[in-house]
Backbone as ProteinMPNN parsed JSONL, in Angstrom:
{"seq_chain_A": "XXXXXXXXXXXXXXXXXXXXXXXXXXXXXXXXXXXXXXXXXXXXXXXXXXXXXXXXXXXXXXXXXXXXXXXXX", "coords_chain_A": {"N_chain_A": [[10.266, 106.233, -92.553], [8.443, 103.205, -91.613], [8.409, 100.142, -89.696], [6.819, 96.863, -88.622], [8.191, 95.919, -85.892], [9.834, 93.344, -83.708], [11.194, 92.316, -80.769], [13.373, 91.046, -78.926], [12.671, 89.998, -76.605], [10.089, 89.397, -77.571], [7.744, 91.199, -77.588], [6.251, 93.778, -79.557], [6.701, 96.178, -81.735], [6.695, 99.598, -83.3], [9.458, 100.691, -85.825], [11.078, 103.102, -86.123], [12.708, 104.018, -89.403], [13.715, 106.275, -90.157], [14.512, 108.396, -87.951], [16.214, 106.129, -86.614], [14.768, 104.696, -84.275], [12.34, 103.156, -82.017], [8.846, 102.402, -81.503], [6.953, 102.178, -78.892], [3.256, 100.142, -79.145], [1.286, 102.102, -77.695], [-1.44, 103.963, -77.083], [-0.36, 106.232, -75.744], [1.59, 107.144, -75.899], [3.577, 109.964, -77.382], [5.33, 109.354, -79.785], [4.01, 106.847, -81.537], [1.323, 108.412, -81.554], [2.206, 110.006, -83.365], [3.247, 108.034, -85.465], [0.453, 107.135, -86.255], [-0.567, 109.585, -87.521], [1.056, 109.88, -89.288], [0.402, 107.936, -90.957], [-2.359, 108.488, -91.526], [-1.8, 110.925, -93.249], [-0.164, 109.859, -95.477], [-0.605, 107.301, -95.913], [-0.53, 104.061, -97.171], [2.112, 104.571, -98.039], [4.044, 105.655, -95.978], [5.031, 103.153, -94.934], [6.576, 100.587, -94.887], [6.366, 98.051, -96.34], [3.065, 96.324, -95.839], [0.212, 98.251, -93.879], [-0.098, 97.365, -90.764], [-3.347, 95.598, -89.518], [-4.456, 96.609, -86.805], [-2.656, 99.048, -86.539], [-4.311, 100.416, -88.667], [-7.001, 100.679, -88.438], [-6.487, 101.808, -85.715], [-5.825, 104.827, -86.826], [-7.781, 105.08, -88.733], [-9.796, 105.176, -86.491], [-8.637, 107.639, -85.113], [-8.74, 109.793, -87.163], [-12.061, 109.875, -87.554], [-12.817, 110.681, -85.36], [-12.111, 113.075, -85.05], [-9.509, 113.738, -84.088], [-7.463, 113.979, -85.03], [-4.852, 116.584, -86.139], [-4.376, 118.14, -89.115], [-2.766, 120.629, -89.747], [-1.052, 121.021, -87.747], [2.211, 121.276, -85.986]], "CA_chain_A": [[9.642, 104.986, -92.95], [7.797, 102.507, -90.173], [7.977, 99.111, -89.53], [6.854, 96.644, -87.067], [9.637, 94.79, -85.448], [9.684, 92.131, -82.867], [12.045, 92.597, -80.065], [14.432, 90.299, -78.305], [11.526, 89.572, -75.594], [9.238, 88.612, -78.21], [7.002, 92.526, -77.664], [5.578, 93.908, -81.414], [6.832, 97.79, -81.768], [7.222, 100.193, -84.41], [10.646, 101.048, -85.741], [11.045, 104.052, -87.49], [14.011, 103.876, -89.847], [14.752, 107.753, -90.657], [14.88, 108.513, -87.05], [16.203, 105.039, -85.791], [13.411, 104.763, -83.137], [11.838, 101.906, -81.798], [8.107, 103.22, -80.496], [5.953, 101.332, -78.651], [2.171, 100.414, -79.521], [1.064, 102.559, -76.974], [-1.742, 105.098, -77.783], [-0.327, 107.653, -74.835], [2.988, 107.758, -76.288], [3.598, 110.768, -78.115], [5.393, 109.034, -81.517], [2.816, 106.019, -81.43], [0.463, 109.137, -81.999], [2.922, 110.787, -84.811], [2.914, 107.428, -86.301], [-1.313, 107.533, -86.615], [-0.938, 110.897, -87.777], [1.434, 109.573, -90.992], [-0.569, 106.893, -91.644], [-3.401, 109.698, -92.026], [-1.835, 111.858, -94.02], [0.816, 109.534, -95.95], [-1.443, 106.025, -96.267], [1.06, 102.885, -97.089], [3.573, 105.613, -98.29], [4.969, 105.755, -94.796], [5.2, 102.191, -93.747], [7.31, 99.679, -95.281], [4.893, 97.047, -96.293], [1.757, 96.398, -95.236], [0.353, 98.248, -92.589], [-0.815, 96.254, -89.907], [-5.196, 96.341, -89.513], [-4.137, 97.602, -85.722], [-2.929, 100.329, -86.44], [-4.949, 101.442, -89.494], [-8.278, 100.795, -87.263], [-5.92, 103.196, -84.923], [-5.315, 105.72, -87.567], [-8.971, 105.037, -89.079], [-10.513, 105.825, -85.7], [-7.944, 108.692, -84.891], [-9.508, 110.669, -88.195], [-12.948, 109.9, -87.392], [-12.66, 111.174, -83.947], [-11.606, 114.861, -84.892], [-8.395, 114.409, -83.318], [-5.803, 114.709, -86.175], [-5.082, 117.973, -87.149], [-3.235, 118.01, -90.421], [-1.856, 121.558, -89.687], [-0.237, 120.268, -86.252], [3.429, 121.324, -86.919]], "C_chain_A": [[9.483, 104.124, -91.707], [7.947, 101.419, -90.536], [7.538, 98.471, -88.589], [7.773, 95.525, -87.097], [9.224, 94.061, -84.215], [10.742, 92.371, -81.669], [12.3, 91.194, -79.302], [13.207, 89.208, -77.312], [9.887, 89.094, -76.219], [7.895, 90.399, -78.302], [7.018, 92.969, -79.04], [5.749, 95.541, -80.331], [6.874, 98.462, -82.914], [8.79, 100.371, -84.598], [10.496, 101.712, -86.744], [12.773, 104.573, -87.672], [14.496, 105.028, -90.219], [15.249, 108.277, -89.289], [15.761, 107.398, -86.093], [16.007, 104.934, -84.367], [12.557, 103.859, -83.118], [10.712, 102.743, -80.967], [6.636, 102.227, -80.04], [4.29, 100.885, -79.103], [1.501, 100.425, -78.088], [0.295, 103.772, -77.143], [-1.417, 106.429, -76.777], [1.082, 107.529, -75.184], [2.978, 108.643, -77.902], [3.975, 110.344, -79.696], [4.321, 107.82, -81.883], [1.942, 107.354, -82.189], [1.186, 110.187, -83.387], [2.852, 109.232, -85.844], [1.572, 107.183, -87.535], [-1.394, 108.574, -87.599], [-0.415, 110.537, -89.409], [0.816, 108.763, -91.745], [-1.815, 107.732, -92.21], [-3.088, 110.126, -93.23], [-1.02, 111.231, -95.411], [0.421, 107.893, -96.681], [0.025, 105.39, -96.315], [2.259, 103.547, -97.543], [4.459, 105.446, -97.297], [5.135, 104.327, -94.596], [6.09, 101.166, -95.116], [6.291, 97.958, -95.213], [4.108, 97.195, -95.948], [1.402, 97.26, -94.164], [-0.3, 97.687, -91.779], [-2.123, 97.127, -89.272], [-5.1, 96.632, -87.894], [-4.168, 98.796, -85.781], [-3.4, 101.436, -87.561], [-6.005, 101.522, -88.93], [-7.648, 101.974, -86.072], [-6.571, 104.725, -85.651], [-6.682, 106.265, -87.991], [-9.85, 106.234, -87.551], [-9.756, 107.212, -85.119], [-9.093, 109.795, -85.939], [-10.842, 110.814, -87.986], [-13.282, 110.553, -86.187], [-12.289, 112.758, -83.89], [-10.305, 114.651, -84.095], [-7.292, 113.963, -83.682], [-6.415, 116.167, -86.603], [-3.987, 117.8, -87.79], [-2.687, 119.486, -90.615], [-0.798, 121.904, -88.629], [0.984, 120.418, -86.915], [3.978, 120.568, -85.821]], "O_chain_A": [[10.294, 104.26, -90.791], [7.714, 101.25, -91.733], [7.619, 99.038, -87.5], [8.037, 94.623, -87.892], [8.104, 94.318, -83.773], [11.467, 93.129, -82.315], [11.399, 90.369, -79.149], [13.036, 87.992, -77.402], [8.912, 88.643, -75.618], [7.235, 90.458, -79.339], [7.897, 92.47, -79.743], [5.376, 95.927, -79.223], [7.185, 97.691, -83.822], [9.469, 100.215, -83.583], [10.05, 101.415, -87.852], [13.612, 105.081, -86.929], [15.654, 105.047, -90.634], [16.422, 108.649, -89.305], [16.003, 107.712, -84.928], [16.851, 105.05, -83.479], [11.92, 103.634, -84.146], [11.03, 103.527, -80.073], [5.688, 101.786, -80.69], [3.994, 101.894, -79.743], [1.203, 99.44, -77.413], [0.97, 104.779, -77.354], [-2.034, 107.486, -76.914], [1.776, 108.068, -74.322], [2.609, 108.278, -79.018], [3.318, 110.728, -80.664], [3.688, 108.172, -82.878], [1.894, 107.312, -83.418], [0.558, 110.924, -84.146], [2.392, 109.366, -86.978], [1.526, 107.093, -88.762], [-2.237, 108.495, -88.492], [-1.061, 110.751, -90.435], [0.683, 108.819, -92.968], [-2.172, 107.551, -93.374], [-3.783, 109.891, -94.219], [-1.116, 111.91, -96.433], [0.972, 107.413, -97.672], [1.12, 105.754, -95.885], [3.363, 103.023, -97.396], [5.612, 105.113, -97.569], [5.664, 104.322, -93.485], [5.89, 101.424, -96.302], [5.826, 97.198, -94.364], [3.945, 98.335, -95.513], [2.235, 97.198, -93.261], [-1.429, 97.431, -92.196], [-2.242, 98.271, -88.833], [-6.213, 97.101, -87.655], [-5.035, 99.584, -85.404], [-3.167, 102.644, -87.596], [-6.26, 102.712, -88.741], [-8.358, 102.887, -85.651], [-7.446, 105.466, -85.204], [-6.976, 107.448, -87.819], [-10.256, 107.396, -87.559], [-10.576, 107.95, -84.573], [-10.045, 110.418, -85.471], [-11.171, 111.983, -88.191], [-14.407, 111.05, -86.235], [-12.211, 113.46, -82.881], [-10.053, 115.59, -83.341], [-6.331, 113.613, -82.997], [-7.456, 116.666, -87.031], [-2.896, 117.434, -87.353], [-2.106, 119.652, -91.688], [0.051, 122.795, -88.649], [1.163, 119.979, -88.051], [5.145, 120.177, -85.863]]}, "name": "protein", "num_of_chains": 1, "seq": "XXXXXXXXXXXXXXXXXXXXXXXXXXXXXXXXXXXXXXXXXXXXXXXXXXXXXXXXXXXXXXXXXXXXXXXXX"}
């Protein structure tokens, strides 16, 4: 499950609560791009409230772009 959290320094990150993992919004970091990928396949299922129109315009243009693959293990 994802949220976005706020950090100490005032910076907006994800925090994902099954792994407790704080992941930047950074589209060249590898969980940043596993986040996209749940939002794909998982819609507001994965995120703990809302998800923020960032990174569904992410997620949005990720899918449109051919570059999720939903058999990516």
């Amino acid at each position: 499950m994802f949220n976005i959290n706020t950090s100490d320094l005032g910076d907006l990150n994800i925090y994902c609560s099954t792994h407790n993992l704080y992941i930047p919004l950074d589209p060249a970091n590898r969980h940043y791009q596993e986040v996209l990928d749940a939002i794909i396949a998982e819609g507001a299922d994965c995120f703990d409230g809302d998800i923020p129109e960032e990174l569904q315009a992410a997620a949005d243009a990720k899918l449109a772009s051919g570059a999720y693959n939903a058999n990516r293990a």
